[in-house]
N, C-alpha and C positions, 0 to 999 in steps of 0.2 A: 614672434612677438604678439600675434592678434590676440591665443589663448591667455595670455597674462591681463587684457583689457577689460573691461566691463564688458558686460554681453549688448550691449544697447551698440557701444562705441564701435566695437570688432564688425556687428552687422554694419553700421551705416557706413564705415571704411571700405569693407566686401563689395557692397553694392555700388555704390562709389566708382569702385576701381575696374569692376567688371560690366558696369553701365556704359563707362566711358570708353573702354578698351572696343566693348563693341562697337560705339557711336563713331571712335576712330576710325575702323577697320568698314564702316556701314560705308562712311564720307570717304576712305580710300575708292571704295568700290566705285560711288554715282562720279566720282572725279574721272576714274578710268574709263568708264562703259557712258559717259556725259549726259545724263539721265537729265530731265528737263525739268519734273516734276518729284519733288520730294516734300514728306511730309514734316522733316527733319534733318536735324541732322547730333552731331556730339552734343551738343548741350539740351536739343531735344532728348535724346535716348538718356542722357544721365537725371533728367527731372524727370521723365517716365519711372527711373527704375528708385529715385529716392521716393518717389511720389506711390510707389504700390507698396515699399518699405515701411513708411510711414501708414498709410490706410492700415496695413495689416497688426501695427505694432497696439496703434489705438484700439483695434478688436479683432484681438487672438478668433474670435467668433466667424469671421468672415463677413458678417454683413457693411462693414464701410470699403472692405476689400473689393466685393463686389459689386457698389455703387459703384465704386472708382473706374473699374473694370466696363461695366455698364457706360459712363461717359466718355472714356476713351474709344470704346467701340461708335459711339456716335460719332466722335470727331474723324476716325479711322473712316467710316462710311461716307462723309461729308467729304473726305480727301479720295475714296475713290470714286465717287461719282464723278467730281470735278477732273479726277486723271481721265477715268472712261470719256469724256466730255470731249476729249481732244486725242482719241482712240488709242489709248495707252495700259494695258491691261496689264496689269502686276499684283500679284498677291503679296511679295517679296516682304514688302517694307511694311505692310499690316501684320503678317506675321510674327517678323523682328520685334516691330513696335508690341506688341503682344511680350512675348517672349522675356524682354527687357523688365514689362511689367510684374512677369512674375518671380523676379531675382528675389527681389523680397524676402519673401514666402520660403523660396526653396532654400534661401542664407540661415532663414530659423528653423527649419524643420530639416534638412537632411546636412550626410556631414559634407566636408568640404572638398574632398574627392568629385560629389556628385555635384557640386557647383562648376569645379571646375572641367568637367566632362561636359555639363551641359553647356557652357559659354563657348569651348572649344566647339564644341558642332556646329554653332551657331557664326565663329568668325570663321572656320575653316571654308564652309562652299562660298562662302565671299569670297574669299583672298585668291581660292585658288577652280573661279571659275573658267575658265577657259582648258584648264587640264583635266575637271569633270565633261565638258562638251566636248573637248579629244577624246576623253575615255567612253564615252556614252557610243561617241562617232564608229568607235575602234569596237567594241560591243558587238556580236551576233544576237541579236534579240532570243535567239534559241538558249542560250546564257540563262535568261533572265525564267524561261518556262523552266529550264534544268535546275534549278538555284529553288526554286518551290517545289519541287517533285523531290530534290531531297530533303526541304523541311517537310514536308508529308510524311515521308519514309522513316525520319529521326525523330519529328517530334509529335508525331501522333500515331503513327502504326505500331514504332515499338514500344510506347510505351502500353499499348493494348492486346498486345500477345503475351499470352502467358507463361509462367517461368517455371513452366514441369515438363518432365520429360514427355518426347513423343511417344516413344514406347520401349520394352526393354530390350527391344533388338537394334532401336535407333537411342542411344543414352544421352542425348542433348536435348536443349529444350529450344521451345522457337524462339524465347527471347532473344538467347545467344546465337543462335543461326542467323537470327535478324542484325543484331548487333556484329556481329563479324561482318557480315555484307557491309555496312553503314561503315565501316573503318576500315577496311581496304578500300571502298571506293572513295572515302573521303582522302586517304591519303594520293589515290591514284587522281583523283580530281584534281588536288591542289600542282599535282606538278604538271597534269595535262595545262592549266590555266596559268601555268607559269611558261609551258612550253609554248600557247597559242600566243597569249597576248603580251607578257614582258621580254621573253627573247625569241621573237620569230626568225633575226637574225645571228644564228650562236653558232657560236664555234663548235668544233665533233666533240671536242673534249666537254662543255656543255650539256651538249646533247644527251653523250652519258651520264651524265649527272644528274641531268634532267628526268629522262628517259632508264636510268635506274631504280628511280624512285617508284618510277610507272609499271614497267616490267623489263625487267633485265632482258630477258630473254627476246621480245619483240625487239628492243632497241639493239640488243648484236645484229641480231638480223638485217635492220637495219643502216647499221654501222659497217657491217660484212660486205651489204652489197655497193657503199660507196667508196670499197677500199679496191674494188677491184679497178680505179680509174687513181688509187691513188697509194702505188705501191713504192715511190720513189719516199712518203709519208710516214713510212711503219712506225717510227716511233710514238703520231697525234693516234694511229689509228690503235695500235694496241695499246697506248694508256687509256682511250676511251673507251673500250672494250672492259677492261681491267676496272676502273671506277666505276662502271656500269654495275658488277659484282658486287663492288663495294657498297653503295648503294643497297642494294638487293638484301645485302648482309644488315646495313640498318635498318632497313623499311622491316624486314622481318623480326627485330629486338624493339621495334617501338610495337608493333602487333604483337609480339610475347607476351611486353609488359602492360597491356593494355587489358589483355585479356586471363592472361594467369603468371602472376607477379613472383611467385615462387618459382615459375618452369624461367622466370625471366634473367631473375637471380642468376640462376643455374648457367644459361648462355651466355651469359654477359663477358665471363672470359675468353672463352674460345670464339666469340664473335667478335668481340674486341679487338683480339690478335690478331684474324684472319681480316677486320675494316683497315687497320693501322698497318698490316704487312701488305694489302693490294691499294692503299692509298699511295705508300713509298713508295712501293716499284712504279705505278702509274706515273707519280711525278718526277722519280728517277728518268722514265723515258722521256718526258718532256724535253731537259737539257740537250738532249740529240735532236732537237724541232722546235724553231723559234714561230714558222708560219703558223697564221690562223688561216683555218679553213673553216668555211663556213658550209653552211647546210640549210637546204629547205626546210619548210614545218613538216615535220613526222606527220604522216598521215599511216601510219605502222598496226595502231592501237584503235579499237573503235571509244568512240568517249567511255568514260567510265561511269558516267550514271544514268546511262539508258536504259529503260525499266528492264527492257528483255536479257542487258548483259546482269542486272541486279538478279534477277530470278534464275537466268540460269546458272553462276554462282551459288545460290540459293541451293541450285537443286543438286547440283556439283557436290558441295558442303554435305549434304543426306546421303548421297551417294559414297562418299570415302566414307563419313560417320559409318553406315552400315559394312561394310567393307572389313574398317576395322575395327568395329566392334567383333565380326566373324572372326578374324585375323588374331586377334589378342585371346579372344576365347579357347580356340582352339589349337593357336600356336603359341602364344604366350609372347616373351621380348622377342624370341629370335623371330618369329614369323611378322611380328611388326618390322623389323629391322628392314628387312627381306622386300616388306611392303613398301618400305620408304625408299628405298632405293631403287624398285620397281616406278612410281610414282613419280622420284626425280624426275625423269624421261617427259612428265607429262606436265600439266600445272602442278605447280606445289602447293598455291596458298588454299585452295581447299582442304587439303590433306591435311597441314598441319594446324591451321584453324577447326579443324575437326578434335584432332589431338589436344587442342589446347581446352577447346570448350565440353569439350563429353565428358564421362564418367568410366572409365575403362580397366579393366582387370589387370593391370599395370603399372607400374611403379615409374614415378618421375623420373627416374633414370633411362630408363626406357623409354618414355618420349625425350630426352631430351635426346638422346643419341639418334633415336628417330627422325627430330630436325635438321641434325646435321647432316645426317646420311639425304637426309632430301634434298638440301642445297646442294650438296657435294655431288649427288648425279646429275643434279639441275646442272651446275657448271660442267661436267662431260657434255651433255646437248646441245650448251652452246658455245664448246668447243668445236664440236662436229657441225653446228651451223655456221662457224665462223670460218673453217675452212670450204664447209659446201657452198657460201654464197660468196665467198672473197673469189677464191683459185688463184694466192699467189703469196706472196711470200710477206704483206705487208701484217698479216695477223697473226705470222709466225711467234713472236715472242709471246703475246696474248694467251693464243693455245696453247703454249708449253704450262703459262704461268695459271691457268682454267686445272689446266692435267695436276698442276703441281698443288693448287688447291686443294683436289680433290681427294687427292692424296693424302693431304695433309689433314683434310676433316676426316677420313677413313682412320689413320693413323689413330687421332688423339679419341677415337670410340672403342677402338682397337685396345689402348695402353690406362684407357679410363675405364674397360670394363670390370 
């Protein structure tokens, strides 16, 4: 309705409605937390926020905006000195009061989206202070150093590497080698920060869920060796095992597509099939296992954006680039093929983050069968980890269905060649 009103009428309705919403949610707050001293309250914050509305409307210019702004900062000073007076230190409600002032302004000049994004931040650490001081509580301040060390890494290192190849035995360039780091750790961060802090108490089948996202392969590991206290279990332990893969299957199609949209194309069905056929069986075995088992925090994985795991990834990434660049030159598909399945055995996401971002004497068919063949040996390994760390019969289904995977990715390279 507001678009059909005069533009005078729509602003002082806006301002109005989100003056007062705040001044609500301001006097919820000092009600809860029984604040002694306030500078206002609803009817104060809605004559702030008509009153900066008005200044600015009489001159688009700013200069009565600013007078206005000028006087309110004196009354703001005049009410903390007198809060300071009776040892009450708050910036809180100078701020708000601020804030409120410039609805205004921000109701004429940007659109409404950004009005209502900016009053939402503004009512949200009121309402819901006490779940930010749990969360802040629950916080490792090492969080807080990691959290800047990857905007350094994302938003000022790559955009200052250059986007040419290193040389023509290494056919990537650093941008892309930087940018592949930044997106595998970013994805591995989000689920470490999902595994520390929202489910430190989860169930195995979690775990894998969690911990697929992370690295498949560390969480079998992990999953293997608390299977061997929990063999009467087999159904939680090999569906988590099994989603772990699944997992591993998406985490590697959102990194396809992220970085070469056409190789992504290409995987989408045969990773589709192989997410959709180890999700079934996964939750086919649940029905045989009603219990939650619970697990401690993974301590499996070292964090994922500590400089020394970024760099050596880093150096990992140059290391297969040059590899298979040798590999493709000299052997052409089949010698990649060969590589990839070799490789399986070891990390994969350099390898195929290599493949995706170089420039290679080889046809997209060829990497794409390359991926598969790398997951496909990846899940042998941690078939063979899941019986070496279990030693018992609860990861027997698991393992067959790891074997029958790989089988199956073999197959469809095999009958697609």
């Amino acid at each position: 309705m507001l678009p059909h009103l005069p533009a005078p009428l729509s602003e002082f309705l806006l301002t109005a409605i989100f003056s007062f919403l705040i001044g609500l949610e301001y006097h919820i707050y000092l009600k809860a937390n029984q604040y002694q001293f306030s500078f206002g309250s609803i009817r104060t914050f809605l004559m702030v926020g008509l009153f900066g509305l008005l200044l600015f409307q009489l001159n688009p210019n700013g200069q009565f905006f600013l007078a206005g702004f000028g006087v309110l900062g004196l009354l703001l000073a005049i009410f903390y000195w007198r809060q300071s007076a009776a040892n009450v230190f708050t910036l809180l409600e100078i701020i708000l009061t601020f804030s409120v002032f410039l609805l205004g302004p921000i109701i004429v000049n940007f659109p409404s989206w950004y009005l209502i994004l900016f009053s939402v931040s503004l009512i949200l650490p009121l309402s819901e202070k006490s779940l930010i001081h749990q969360f802040s509580r629950k916080l490792d301040n090492r969080e807080i150093i990691t959290l800047t060390k990857f905007l350094i890494l994302s938003g000022v290192i790559l955009p200052l590497l250059p986007d040419r190849e290193i040389s023509a035995l290494i056919p990537v360039t650093y941008y892309k080698i930087w940018l592949a780091v930044i997106i595998v750790s970013a994805l591995s961060y989000a689920s470490y920060l999902a595994q520390t802090y929202l489910f430190k108490s989860r169930g195995l089948l979690l775990t894998g869920i969690l911990g697929g996202l992370y690295s498949s392969t560390a969480v079998t590991v992990v999953i293997s060796r608390r299977a061997k206290q929990m063999e009467q279990e087999w159904p939680i332990v090999s569906a988590s095992l099994i989603i772990a893969t699944a997992m591993m299957y998406l985490r590697l199609l959102i990194i396809v597509y992220l970085l070469n949209e056409s190789i992504g194309h290409q995987l989408l069905l045969p990773f589709s099939l192989l997410i959709i056929g180890t999700c079934l069986t996964a939750f086919g075995l649940l029905f045989f296992n009603h219990q939650t088992v619970h697990t401690q925090p993974s301590q499996a994985s070292q964090h994922p954006l500590e400089l020394p795991t970024a760099l050596a990834f880093a150096f990992m990434f140059v290391v297969f680039t040059l590899i298979t660049e040798y590999v493709a030159q000299h052997y052409g598909n089949h010698g990649l093929k060969f590589l990839a399945l070799v490789v399986g055995f070891t990390d994969i996401d350099p390898f195929i983050l290599s493949l995706l971002s170089g420039k290679f004497t080889v046809d997209n068919h060829a990497i794409v069968a390359s991926v598969i063949i790398a997951a496909a040996s990846n899940n042998l390994l941690k078939a063979f980890y899941a019986v070496l760390f279990a030693r018992n019969q609860a990861v027997t289904v698991a393992v067959i269905g790891l074997v029958l995977l790989a089988l199956a990715s073999f197959a469809y390279v095999f009958l697609s060649a």
